[in-house]
TIKOLRO-988956 format. One record per residue (C-alpha): x, y, z. Coordinates in Angstrom, 1 decimal. Each point is the difference from the previous one (the first is absolute). Layout:
REM TIKOLRO-988956
X, Y, Z
X, Y, Z .
...
REM end
This chain:
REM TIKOLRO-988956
X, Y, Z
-211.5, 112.6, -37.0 .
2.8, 1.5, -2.4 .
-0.8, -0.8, -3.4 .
3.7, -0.4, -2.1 .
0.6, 0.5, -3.2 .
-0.8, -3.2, -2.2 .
2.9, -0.8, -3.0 .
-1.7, 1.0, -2.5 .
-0.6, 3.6, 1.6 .
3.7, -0.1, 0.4 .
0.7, -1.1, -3.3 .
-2.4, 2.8, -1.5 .
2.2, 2.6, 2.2 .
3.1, -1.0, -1.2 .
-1.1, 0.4, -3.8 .
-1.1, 3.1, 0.8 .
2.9, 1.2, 1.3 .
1.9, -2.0, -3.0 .
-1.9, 2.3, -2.4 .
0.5, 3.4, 1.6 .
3.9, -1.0, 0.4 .
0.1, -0.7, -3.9 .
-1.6, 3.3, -0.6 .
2.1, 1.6, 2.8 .
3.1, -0.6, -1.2 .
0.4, 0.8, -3.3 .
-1.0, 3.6, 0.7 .
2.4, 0.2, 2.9 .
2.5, -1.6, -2.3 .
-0.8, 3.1, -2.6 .
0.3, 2.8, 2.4 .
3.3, -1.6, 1.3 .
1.4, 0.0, -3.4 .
-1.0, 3.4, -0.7 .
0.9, 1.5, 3.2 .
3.8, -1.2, -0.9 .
-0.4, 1.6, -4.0 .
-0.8, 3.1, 1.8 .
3.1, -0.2, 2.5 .
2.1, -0.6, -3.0 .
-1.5, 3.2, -2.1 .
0.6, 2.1, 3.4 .
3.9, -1.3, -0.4 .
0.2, 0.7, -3.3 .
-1.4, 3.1, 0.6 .
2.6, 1.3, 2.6 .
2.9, -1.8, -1.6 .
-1.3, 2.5, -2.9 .
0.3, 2.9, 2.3 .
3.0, -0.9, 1.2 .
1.6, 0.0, -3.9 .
-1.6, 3.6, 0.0 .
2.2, 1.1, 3.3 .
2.9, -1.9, -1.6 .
-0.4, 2.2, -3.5 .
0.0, 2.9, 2.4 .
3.2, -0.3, 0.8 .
1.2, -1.2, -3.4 .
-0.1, 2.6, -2.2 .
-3.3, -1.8, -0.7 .
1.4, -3.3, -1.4 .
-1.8, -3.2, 0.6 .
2.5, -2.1, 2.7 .
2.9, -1.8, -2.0 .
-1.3, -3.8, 1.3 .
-1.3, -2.9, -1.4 .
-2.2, -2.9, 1.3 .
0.3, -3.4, 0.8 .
-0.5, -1.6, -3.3 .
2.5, 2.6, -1.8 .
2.7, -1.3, 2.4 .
-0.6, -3.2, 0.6 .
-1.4, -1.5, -3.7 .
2.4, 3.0, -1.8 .
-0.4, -2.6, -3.3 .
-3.7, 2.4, -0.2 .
2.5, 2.8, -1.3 .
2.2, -2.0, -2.7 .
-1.0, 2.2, -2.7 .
1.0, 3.2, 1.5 .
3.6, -1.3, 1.2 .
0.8, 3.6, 1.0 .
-2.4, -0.1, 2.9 .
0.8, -3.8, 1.0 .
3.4, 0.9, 0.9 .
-1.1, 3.0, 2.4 .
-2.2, -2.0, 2.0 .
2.3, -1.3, 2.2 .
1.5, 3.0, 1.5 .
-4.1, 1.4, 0.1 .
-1.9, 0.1, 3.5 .
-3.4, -1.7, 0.2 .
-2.5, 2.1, -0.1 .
-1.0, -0.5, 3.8 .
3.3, 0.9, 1.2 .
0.2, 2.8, -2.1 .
-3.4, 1.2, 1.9 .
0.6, -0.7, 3.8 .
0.9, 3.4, 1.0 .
-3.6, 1.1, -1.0 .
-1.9, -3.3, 0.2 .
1.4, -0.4, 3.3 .
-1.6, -3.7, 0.3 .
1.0, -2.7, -1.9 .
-4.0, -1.5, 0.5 .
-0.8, 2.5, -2.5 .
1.2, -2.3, -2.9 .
-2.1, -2.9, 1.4 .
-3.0, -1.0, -1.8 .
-2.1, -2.2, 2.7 .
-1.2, -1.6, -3.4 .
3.5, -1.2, -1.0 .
0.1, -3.7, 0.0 .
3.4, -0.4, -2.9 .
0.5, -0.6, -3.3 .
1.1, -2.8, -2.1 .
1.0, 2.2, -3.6 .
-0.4, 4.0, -0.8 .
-3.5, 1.1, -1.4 .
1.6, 2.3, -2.5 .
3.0, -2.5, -1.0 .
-1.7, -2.9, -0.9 .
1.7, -2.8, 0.7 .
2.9, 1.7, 1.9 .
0.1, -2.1, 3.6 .
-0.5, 2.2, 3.0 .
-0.4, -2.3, 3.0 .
-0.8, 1.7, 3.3 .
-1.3, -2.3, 2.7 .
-1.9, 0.6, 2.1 .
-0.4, 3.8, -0.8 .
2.0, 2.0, -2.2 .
0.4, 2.7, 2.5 .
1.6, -2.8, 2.3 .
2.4, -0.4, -2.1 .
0.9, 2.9, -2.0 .
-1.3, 2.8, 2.7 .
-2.8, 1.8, -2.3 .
-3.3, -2.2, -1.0 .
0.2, 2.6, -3.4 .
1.9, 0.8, -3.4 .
1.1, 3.6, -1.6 .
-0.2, 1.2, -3.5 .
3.8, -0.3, 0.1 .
0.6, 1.6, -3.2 .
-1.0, 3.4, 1.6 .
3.3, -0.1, 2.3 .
2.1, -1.5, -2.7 .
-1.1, 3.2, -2.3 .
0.3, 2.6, 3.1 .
-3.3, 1.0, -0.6 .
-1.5, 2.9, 2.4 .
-3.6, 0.5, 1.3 .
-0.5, 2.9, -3.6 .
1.6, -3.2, -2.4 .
-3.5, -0.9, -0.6 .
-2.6, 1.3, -2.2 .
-2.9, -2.3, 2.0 .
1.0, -0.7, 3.1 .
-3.4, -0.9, 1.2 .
0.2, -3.1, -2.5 .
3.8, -1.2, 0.5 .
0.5, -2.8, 2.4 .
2.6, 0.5, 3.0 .
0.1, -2.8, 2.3 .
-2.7, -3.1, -0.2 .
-0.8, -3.1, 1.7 .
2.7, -2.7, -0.9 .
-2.5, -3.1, -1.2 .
-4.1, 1.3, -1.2 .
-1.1, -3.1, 1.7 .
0.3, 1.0, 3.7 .
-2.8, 2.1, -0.6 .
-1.7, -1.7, -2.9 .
-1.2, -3.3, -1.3 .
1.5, -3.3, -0.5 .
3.2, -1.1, 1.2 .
4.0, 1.4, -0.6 .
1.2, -0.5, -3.4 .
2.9, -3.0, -0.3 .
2.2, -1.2, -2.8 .
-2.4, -2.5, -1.2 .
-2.8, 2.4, -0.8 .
-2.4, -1.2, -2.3 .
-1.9, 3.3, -0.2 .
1.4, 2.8, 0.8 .
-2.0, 2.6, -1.0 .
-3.3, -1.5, 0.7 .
1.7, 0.1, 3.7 .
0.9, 3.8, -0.4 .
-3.3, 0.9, -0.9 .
-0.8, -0.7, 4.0 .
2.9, 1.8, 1.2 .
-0.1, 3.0, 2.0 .
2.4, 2.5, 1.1 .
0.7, 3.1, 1.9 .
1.8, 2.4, -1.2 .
1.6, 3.2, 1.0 .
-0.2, 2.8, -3.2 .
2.9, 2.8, -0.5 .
-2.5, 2.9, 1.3 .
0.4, -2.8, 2.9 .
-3.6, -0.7, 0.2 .
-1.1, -3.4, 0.9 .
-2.6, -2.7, -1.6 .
-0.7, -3.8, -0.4 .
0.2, -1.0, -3.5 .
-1.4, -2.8, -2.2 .
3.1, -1.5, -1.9 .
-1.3, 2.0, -3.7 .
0.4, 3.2, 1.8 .
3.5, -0.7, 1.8 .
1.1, -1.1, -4.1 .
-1.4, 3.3, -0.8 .
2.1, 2.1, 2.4 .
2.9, -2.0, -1.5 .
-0.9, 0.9, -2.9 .
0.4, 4.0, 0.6 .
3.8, 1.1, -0.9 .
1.6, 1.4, 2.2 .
REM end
């Protein structure tokens, strides 16, 4: 005679099974999330490589473009009113780049899930829903001030330390949840933030939110 499982045999299975899940899936939830930070350095990478080929045939002069927050929130530029009223007549900077990006998935970080204000314009509204690359066409930001200024690939004494392009909102990549208008603690958020960031000797690394303030902090 077949001897069937009893309930409680059942019941001990299923726990078991409840516990592995529980450990399961956190790790698979980690690897996913850093399998899509690695995608998004790899297009940060090439989109740096494609601003080098673009300086090629420039007389070496970073591409005359700004980003998505420069043209669409150009209030972030009201106390340089010299620069404000270029914008409009500006490419963005993805359009600028298709003849040597090629593919417009290049400027799509898998991680991008919108924003709500800018990271470095506190509290200047920048709502992109559901991604920013869906609806601007690039999921990152340029150090705008270096096309405004002409600037070309000799311009600066530390390149290696001067941020080019970046990640549009830290927390994609980093702890806690987007930034809104409300915030009640705004730097203790930032302190989770991550980034990655494409450098003018168009090298490419994931930053903690002190180091991307540092690269601002480098003149140009």
């Amino acid at each position: 005679m077949r001897r069937a499982f009893t309930l409680i045999e059942l019941l001990v299975v299923i726990a078991i099974i409840a516990i592995i899940a529980a450990i399961l899936f956190p790790v698979f939830g980690r690897a996913k999330e850093a399998a899509k930070k690695t995608t998004c350095l790899s297009n940060l990478s090439q989109i740096g490589k494609s601003i080098a080929l673009y300086m090629v045939d420039s007389d070496d002069v970073y591409p005359y473009a700004v980003d998505a927050s420069d043209k669409y929130a150009q209030q972030i530029w009201n106390h340089q009113p010299q620069w404000q009223a270029i914008i409009a007549a500006m490419p963005l900077m993805q359009d600028a780049l298709q003849p040597y990006t090629k593919s417009k998935e290049l400027f799509k970080c898998p991680s991008d899930i919108g924003t709500q204000v800018l990271d470095n314009h506190f509290p200047d509204a920048f709502p992109t829903n559901p991604s920013m690359y869906l609806q601007y066409g690039s999921s990152y930001l340029f150090r705008t001030e270096i096309a405004f200024r002409v600037l070309t690939g000799t311009s600066f004494e530390l390149p290696a330390e001067i941020n080019v392009m970046f990640d549009g909102a830290g927390h994609w990549h980093g702890n806690g949840s987007a930034l809104n208008l409300t915030e009640p603690d705004v730097v203790g958020k930032l302190r989770g933030y991550r980034y990655n960031v494409v450098f003018g000797d168009f090298h490419a690394k994931n930053l903690s939110r002190r180091q991307l303030d540092n690269a601002w902090a480098v003149n140009l």
